[in-house]
N, C-alpha and C positions, 0 to 999 in steps of 0.2 A: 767223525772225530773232530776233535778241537783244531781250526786253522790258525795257525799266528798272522797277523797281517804285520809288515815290516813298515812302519811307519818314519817317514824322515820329511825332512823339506825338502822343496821343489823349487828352483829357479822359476819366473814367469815362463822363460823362451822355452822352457822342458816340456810346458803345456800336457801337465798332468790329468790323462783323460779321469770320468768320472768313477767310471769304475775302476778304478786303483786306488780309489779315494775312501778313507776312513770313514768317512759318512755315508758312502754308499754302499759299501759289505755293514755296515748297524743297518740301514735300513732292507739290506738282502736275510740279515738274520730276522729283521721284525715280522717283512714280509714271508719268510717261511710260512706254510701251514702244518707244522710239525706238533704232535699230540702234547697235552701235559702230560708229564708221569704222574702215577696217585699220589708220590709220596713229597710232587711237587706242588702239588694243590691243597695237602692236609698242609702245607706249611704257608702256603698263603694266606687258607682259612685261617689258620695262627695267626698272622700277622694281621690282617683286618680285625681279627677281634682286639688285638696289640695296641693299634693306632686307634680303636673306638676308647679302648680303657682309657690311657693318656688325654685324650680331645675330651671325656666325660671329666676325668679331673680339674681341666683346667677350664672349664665354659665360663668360667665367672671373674677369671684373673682380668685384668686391663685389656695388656695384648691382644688376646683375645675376644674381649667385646668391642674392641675396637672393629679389629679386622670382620668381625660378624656384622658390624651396622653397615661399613662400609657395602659388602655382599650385597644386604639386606635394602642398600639404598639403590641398587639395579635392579630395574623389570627384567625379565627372563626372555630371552632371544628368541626370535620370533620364526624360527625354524626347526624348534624342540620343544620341550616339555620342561627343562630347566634342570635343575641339583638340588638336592636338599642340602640343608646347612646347619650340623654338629648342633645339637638344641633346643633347635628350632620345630614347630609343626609340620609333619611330613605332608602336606598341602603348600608351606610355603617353600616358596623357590627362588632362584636365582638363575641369572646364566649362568652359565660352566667356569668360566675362567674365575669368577667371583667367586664362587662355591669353591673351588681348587686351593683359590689364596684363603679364603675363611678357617677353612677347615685345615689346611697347611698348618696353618698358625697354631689353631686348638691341637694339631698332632707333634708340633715341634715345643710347646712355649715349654714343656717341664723336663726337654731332654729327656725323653723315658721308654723311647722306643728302639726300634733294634737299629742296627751298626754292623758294619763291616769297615774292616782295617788290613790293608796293603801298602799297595805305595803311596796309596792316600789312603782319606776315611770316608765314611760317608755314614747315610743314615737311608738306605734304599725304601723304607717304608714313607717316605717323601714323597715315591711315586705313586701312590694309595688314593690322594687327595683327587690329583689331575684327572688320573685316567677312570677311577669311578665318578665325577662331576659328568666328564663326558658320556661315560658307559648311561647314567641316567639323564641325561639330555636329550642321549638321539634312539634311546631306544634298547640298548642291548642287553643279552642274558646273562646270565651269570659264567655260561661256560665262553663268551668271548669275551666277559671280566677277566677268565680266571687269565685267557691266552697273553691280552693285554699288559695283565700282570708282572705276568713271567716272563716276557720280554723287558718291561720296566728296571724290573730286578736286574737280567742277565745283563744286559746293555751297561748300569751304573756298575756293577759290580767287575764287569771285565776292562772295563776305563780307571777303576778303582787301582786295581789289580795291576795296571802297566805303567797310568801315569801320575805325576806327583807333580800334584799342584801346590802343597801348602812351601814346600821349600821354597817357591819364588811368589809367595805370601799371595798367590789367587785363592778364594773362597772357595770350598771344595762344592759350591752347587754346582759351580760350573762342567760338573760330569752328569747335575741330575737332570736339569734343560734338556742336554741328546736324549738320557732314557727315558723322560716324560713323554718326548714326542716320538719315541720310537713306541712306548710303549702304547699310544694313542693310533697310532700307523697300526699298528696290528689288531688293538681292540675293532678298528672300523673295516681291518679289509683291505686297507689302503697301495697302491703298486708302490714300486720299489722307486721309483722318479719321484712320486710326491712326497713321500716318510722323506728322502734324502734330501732333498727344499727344509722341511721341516725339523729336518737334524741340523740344520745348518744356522738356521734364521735362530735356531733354539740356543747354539752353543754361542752366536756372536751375542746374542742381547742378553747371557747371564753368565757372563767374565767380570768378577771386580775384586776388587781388594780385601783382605782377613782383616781389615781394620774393624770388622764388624766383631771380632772374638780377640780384640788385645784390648788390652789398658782398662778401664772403663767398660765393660762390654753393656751393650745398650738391649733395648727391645727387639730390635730390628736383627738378632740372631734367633728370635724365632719364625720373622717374616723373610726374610732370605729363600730359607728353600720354598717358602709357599710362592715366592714371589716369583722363582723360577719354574715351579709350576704351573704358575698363570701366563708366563709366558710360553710357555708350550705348548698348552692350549693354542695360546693365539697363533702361533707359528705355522702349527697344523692347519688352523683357519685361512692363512695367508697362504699356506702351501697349494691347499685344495683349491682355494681359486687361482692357481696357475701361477704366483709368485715365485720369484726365485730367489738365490741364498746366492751370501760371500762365495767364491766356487775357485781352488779347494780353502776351507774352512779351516780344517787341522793344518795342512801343508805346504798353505802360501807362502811366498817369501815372503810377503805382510803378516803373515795369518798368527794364529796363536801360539804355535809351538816358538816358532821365530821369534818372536816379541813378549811376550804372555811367559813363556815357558823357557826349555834349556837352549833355545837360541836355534839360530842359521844351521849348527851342522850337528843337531841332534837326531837321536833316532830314537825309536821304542817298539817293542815286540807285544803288538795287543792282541790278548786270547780271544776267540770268537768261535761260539759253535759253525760245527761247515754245516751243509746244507743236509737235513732232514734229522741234522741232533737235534737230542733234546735241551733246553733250554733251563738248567738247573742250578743257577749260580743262587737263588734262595739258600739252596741247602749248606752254602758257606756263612752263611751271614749266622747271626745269634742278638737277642734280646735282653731287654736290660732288669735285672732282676730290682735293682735301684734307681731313684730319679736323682740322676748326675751325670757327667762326663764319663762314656768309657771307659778310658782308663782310670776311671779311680773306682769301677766294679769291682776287682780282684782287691782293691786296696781295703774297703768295704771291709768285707767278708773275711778278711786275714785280721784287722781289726776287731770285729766282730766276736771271732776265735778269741782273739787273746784278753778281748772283754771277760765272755761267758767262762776261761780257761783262771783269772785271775791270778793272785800270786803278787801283784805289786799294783801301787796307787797311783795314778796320774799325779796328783799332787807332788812326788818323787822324783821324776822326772828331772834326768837332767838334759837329755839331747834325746833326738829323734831322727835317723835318716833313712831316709827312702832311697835304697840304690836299687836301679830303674833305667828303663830305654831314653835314648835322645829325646823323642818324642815326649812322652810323659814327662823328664826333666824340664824342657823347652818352651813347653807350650801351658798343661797346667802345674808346674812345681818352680820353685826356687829358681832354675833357670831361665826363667822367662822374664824374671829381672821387671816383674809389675808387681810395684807396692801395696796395689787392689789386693792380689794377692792375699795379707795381712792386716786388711783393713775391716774391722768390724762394722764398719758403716757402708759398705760395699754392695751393690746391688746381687740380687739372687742369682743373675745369669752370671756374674763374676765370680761367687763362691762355688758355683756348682764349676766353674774351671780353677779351683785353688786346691789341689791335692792336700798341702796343710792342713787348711780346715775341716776338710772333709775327712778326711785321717783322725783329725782330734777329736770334733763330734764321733765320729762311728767309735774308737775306744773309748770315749767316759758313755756314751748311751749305748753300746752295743748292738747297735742296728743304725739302719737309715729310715728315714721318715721325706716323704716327698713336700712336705709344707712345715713337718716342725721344726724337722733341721735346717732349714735358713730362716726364721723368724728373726728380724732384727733383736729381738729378745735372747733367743737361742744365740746368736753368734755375738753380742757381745757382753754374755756371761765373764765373769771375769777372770773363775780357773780355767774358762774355754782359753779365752787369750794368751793367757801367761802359758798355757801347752800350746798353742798355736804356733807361736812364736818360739818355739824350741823344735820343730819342726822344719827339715828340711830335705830338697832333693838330690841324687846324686847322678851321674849317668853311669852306668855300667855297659861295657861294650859286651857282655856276654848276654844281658838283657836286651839290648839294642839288636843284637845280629837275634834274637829269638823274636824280637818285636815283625823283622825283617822277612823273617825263614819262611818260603814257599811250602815247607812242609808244615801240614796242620798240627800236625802232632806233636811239633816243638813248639809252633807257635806261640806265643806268650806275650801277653801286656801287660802283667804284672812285678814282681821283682824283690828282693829280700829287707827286709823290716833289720835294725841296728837301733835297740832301746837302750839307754846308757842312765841309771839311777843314778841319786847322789849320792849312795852310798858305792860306787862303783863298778855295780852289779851290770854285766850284760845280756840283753835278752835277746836271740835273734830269730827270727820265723822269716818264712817265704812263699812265696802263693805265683802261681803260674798264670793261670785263670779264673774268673770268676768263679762261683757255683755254679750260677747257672748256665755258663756257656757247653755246649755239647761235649767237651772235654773235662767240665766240672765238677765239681762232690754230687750238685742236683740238677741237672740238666734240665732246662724247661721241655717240657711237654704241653699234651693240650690242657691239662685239668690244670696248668699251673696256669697257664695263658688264661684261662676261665677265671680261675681263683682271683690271677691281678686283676681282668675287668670287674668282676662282681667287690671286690674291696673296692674298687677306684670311682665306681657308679654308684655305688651305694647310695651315697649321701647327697647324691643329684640326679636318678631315676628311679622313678618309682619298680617293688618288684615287677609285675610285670612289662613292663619296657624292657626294663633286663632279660628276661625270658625272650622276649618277644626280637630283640635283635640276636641275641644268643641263636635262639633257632635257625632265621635267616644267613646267618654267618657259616652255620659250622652245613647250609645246605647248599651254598653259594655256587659248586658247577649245575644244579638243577635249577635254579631259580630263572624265574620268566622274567621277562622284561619289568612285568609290574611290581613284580619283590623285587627285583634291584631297583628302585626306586625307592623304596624305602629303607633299603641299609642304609640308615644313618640311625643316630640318636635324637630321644626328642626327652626333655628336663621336663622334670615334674614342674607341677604347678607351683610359681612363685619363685622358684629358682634364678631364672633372669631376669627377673622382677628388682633383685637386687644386685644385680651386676649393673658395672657401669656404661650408659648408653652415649658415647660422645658423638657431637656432632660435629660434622667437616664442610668440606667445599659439597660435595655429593648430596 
């Protein structure tokens, strides 16, 4: 059964042994050798196909060719065989950690992949890039990918789950570093002392600021998580030769919680399988049927509705509000109090966190589009704007406490639509969920996860590559050593031929 670990801060002179230590029960859950369930594994094969669709989308964007030359400009470590890299010839290689950040980036740059949201959020398929780089580095099969995995998963999602970083504006990777390297500790084998080094070194060197997702949001919010999965990588590197870590890590009086977090005399109750559960926290998470911010899925698809549902003309419009969680209000709507926001000249990682926009695009087009809907074109159309700008957020505390609620089944990141004509008329709808979230109109499944990769590949892998990783994927606990080395993607001819190759210090 699920153990709670009581987590608080520690005086120096308390001399908090290791084993009472947050990082040492993650590294006692990594180290388990406890079986996958089958229904924990059809959902991982889900999600690498997940994170292949998105990283095929996006191989040609800047970000992204960016973080690939960089890769591309390291020989491959002279104690392995190296990582393939999102694109690229299943021949050429990279060391691990450079292949972790490459491919991070091709699986983050268009926000498209799955999500969990508790007392923080996160994007657990983050951990996909790190621990398959290494999986094909030193050798391993599919079925101690899938272990690796699901440790990944459970680790972010149970840190997710207790603690809340965005309140004291840390960047939520800082829970992905633990389950990268936890999840790395279990793909290799690794004892419970070294994963615990390597949880540690992991969580101090990827703490920093949300400045990366206010005002202006830049590039560097699709290298974030890559970037904390390359240090994961290295952590575990540093672990295995015998290095050791801040010590405690969560519970110093210096440490994160104390400083970082709710301070000297906070506590939190972190969920963690006990010894020989299984490992299932996948099966809470859900994927993104659209390329934007979570919370603006359900906003989507309620849009969508009242598109295909018609009966009144955007042009009419007199006000528009979105009453909605804190969250949602806070971070992407009106109360976040960032003029980006409403700015049609705004970069694409800014629009995909502006609920307004996103709201008005999906009612006057009726869907979402991962590349049409933020064309500088598209957003400063000019009846986009003038609805744009009529557009706003509200908080509702009855959506907020459903944002909050442990129970799945109320759970909710959506919230009720208030459309006000100028002839007076009010329209008002509500959406709970997405579609496709498991509690949804259409819940994804595998044919949908299939469906998004072969749209999203299409137009940069030839058929058979598509086939050809499709198979691999959906055989992933069977596969030998030498087929995971080729789960990745490789672009048709000429494809990166046109992406941009920038050169750096490397």
């Amino acid at each position: 059964m699920t153990v709670t670990h009581y987590l608080r801060v520690h005086r120096s002179e308390e001399n908090l042994a290791r084993e009472g230590q947050l990082a040492w029960h993650i590294a006692e859950v990594a180290a388990d050798p406890v079986d996958v369930e089958p229904e924990v594994v059809d959902m991982i094969i889900n999600r690498v196909i997940d994170n292949a669709s998105v990283a095929a989308a996006s191989l040609t964007r800047a970000p992204v060719s960016a973080a690939r030359q960089q890769a591309l400009d390291h020989a491959v470590s002279v104690s392995g065989a190296g990582a393939t890299v999102f694109g690229t010839p299943l021949e050429r290689r990279t060391s691990p950690e450079w292949a972790a950040w490459a491919n991070g980036v091709a699986v983050r740059e268009l926000d498209y992949h799955d999500t969990f949201l508790a007392a923080d959020y996160s994007h657990p398929g983050d951990n996909i890039p790190p621990i398959l780089a290494v999986a094909q580095h030193v050798g391993s099969d599919g079925a101690a990918l899938v272990r690796g995995l699901a440790t990944g998963y459970e680790i972010q999602i149970d840190l997710v789950r207790a603690i809340c970083l965005h309140k004291h504006k840390i960047d939520h990777v800082a829970h992905l570093g633990p389950s990268a390297a936890a999840g790395i500790g279990t793909l290799l084998g690794l004892d419970v002392e070294t994963i615990y080094q390597a949880v540690g070194q992991a969580l101090h060197t990827t703490t920093a600021t949300r400045q990366s997702r206010k005002g202006e949001i830049s590039t560097w919010k699709a290298h974030a998580p890559a970037f904390a999965g390359k240090l994961a990588v290295e952590a575990v590197d540093r672990a295995m030769r015998g290095e050791t870590s801040p010590s405690p890590i969560y519970e110093g009086e210096d440490g994160v919680i104390a400083w970082m977090l709710d301070g000297p005399d906070a506590s939190y109750d972190v969920p963690l399988p006990g010894a020989g559960e299984p490992k299932r926290g996948i099966l809470d998470s859900y994927t993104k049927e659209h390329s934007a911010e979570y919370q603006a899925q359900a906003w989507i698809d309620l849009a969508r509705k009242l598109h295909n549902e018609g009966g009144f003309d955007t042009a009419d419009v007199e006000s528009i509000v979105l009453h909605t969680s804190h969250h949602t209000h806070y971070v992407i709507g009106s109360g976040a109090n960032d003029p980006q926001k409403y700015d049609p000249t705004a970069s694409r990682e800014t629009l995909d966190h502006s609920i307004p926009y996103i709201f008005a695009v999906a009612l006057q087009d009726g869907g979402w589009h991962h590349v049409d809907s933020y064309t500088p074109e598209r957003a400063g159309r000019a009846d986009t704007v003038a609805l744009w700008h009529k557009i706003t957020t509200a908080e509702d505390a009855e959506w907020t406490r459903r944002y909050h609620s442990d129970d799945p089944n109320e759970k909710a990141f959506g919230g009720r639509v208030v459309i006000t004509l100028a002839d007076g008329t009010v329209i008002e709808d509500e959406i709970a969920v997405a579609d496709a979230h498991p509690l949804g109109a259409r819940p994804f499944a595998r044919a949908d996860y299939i469906r998004k990769f072969r749209l999203l590949a299409e137009p940069v892998l030839d058929a058979a590559e598509i086939e050809r990783f499709l198979d691999l994927a959906q055989r992933l606990p069977e596969l030998t050593p030498a087929e995971v080395r080729e789960l990745s993607i490789v672009a048709a001819p000429g494809v990166l031929a046109g992406a941009p190759a920038p050169k750096g210090l490397f």
